[in-house]
C-alpha positions in Angstrom: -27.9 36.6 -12.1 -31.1 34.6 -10.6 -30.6 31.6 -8.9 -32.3 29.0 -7.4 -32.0 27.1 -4.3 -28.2 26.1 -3.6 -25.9 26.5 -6.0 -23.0 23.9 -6.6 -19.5 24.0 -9.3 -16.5 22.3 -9.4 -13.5 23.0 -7.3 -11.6 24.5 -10.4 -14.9 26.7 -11.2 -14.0 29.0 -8.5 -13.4 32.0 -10.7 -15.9 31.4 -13.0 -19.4 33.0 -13.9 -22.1 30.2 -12.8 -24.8 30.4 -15.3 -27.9 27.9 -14.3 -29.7 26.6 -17.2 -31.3 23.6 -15.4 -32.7 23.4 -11.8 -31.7 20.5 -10.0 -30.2 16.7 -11.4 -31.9 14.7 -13.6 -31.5 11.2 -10.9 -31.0 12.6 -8.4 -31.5 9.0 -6.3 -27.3 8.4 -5.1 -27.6 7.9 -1.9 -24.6 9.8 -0.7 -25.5 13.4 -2.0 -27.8 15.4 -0.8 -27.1 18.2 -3.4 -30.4 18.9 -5.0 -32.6 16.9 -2.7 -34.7 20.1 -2.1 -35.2 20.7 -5.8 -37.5 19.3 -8.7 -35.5 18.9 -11.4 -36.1 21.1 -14.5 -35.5 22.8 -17.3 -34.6 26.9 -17.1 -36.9 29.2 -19.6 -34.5 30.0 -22.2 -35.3 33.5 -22.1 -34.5 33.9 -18.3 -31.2 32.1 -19.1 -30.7 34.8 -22.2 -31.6 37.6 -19.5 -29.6 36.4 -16.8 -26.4 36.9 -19.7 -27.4 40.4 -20.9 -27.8 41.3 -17.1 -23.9 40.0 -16.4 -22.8 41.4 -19.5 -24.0 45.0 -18.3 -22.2 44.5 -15.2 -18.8 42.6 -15.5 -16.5 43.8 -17.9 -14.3 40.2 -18.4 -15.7 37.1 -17.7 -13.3 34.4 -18.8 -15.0 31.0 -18.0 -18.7 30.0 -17.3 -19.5 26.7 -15.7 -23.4 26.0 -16.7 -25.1 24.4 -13.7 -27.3 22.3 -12.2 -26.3 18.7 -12.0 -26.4 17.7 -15.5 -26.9 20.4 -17.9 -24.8 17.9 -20.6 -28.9 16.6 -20.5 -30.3 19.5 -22.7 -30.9 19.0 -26.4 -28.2 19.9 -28.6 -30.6 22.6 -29.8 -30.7 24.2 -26.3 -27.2 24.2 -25.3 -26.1 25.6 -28.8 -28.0 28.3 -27.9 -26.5 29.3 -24.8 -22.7 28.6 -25.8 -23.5 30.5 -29.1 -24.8 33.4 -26.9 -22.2 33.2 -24.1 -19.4 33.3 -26.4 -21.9 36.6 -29.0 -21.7 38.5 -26.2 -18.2 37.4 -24.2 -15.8 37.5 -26.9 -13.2 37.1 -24.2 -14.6 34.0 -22.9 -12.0 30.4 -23.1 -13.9 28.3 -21.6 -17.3 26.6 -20.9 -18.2 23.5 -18.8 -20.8 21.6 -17.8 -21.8 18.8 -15.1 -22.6 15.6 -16.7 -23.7 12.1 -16.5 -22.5 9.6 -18.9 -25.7 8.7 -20.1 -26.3 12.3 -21.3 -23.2 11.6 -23.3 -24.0 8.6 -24.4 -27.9 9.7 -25.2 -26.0 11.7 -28.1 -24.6 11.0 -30.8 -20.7 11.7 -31.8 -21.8 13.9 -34.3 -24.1 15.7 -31.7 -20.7 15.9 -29.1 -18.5 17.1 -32.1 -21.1 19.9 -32.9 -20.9 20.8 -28.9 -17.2 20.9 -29.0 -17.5 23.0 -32.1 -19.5 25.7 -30.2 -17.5 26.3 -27.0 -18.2 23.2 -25.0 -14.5 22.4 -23.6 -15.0 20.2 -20.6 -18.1 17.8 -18.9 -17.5 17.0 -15.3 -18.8 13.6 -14.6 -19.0 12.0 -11.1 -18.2 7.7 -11.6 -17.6 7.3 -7.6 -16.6 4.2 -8.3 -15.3 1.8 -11.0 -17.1 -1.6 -9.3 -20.1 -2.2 -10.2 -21.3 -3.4 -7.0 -20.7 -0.3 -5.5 -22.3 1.7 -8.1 -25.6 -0.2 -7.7 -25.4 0.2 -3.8 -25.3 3.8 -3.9 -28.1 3.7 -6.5 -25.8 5.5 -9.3 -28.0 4.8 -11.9 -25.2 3.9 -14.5 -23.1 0.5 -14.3 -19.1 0.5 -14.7 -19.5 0.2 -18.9 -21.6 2.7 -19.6 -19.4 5.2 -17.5 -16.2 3.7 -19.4 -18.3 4.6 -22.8 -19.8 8.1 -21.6 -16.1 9.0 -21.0 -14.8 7.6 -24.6 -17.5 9.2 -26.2 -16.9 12.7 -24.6 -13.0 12.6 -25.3 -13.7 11.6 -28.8 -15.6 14.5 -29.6 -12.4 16.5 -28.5 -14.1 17.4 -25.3 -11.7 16.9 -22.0 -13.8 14.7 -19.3 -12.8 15.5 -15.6 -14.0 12.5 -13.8 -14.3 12.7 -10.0 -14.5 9.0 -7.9 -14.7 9.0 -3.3 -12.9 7.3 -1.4 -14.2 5.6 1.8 -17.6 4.9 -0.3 -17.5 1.5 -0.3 -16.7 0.9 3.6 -14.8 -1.4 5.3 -16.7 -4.8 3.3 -15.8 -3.5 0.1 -12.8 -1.6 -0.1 -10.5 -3.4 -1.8 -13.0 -4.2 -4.4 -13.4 -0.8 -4.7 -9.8 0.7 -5.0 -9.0 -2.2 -7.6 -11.9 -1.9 -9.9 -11.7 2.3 -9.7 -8.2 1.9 -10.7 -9.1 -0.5 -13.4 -11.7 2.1 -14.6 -9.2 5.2 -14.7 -6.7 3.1 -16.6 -9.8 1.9 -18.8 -11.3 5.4 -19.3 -8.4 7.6 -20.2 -9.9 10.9 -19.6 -8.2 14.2 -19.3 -8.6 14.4 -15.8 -9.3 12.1 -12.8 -9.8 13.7 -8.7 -10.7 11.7 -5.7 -12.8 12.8 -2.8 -13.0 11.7 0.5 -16.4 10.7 1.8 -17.8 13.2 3.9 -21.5 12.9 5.8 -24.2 14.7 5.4 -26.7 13.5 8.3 -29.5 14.1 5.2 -28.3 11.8 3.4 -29.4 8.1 2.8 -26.0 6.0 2.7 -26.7 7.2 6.3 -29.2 4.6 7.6 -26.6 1.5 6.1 -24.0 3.4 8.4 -26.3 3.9 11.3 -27.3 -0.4 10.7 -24.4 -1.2 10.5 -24.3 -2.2 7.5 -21.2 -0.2 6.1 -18.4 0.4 8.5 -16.3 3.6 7.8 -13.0 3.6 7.1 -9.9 5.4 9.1 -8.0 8.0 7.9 -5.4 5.4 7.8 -7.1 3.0 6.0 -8.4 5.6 3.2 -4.7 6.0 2.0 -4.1 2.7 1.8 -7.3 2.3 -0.4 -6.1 5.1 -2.4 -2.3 3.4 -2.6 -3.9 0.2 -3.7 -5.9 2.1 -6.4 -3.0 3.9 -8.1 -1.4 0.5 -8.7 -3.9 -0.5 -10.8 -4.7 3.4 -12.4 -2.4 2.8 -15.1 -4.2 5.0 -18.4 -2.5 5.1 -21.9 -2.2 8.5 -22.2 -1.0 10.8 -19.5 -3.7 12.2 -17.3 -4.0 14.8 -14.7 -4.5 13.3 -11.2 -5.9 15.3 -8.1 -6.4 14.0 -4.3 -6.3 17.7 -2.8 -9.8 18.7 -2.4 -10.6 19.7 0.9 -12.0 16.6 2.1 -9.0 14.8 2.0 -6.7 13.6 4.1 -3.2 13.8 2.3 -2.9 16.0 -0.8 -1.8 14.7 -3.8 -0.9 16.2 -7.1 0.5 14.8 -10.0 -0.3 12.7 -13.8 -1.0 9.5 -13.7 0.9 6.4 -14.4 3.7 8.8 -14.4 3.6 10.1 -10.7 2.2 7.2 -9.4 4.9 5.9 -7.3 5.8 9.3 -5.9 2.1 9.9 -5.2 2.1 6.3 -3.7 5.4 6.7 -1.3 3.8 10.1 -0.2 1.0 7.5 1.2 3.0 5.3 2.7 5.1 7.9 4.2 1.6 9.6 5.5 0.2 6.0 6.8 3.5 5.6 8.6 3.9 9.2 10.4 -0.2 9.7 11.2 0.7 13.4 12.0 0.9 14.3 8.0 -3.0 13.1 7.7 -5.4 16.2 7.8 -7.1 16.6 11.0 -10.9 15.5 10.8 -11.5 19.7 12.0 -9.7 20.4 8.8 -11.7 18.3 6.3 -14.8 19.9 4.7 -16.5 19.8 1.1 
């Protein structure tokens, strides 16, 4: 397999075959990743992609899932990604799965017959990063998309019969803003219903911009303390329709939590408390890493 410049997938990717049919993210401008900074986004020849399959099917006898890579593959035409998944699955019989990165304007740049025909060829799942469900927020770290159009990516991804795992960080908003943060995100996950919902834990990368607002003083971080209690004041409000799968145990966070949402929420919540009243259950910052 060829790849280009750093590759990135989903925690739950680990085991799967990383195919890269684009280079890079289409925005690209958040100011808290640094992820494809070094690359210009574009689109993979289709024939390397086709080559880059035959050469893994010569060489791995079961391949199971594929995650297709860069940031936002979802942004191919239909035409294109029909190709690959009708390819991936020709020549992996055995494959279950394929998933993607996505924003919610890619879904929402197609239409619900387009998504349907995607799920009809092997797409199963989009991975979309919100960050946050305030609005504020999301135009301070230059998302590109406001609160409704990630509400209506995620509708029109789950109506196609395609699960959306949505990812949103904590600490993002900073001291000024937290609350506004963990109340509207919570709003939004109730709003969205999607398959799956994980939070992260802000993490720096000394490349990235959110840095100079940190170094200015114009966000203050929060504690580990105080990130708990933004994510106990969030699952109060995260109340979805239908049952979702929750997950705070990514490596960046501070207390692991595991559970579906609004089901778990008050266990998931009195682990917090628990954790904000006995400090030693909080991850030591040595521990924490993306």
């Amino acid at each position: 397999m060829r790849y280009y410049g750093d590759i990135y997938r989903p925690p739950s990717e680990a085991y799967s075959l990383i195919l890269q049919v684009t280079i890079g993210c289409s925005h690209n401008k958040c100011t808290f990743c640094t992820m494809f900074k070094e690359k210009q986004f574009h689109v993979r020849n289709e024939a390397e992609v086709f080559e880059d399959l035959d050469w893994a099917r010569a060489r791995y006898q079961y391949v199971e899932k594929f995650f297709l890579a860069d940031g936002d593959a979802l942004c191919l035409s239909n035409r294109r990604l029909i190709a690959i998944l009708d390819y991936i699955y020709k020549l992996f019989p055995e494959c279950k799965r394929v998933t993607v990165y996505g924003r919610a304007s890619d879904a929402l740049h197609k239409s619900h017959e387009e998504l349907v025909e995607l799920r009809e060829h092997g797409l199963t799942m989009v991975y979309l990063g919100a960050e946050s469900g305030s609005d504020k927020i999301l135009k301070q770290i230059n998302k590109g998309e406001n609160a409704e159009q990630l509400i209506a990516g995620v509708h029109a991804i789950e109506n196609a019969g395609i699960k959306a795992s949505v990812t949103f960080i904590n600490g993002i908003a900073g001291i000024e803003d937290w609350e506004e943060h963990a109340i509207e995100t919570g709003k939004m996950i109730a709003k969205m219903n999607a398959s799956y919902v994980s939070l992260l834990t802000l993490m720096l990368d000394p490349r990235a911009e959110i840095m100079k607002d940190i170094h200015s003083g114009k966000i203050h971080l929060l504690t580990p303390e105080q990130v708990l209690g933004e994510t106990y004041l969030m699952l109060k409000y995260a109340k979805p329709e239908k049952s979702c799968v929750f997950r705070s145990n990514h490596a960046s966070n501070y207390v692991s939590l595991r559970g579906n949402i609004p089901e778990d929420n008050d266990r998931m919540m009195l682990q917090l408390k628990r954790a904000m009243e006995d400090t030693g259950l909080i991850k030591d910052e040595r521990f924490r890493m993306l």
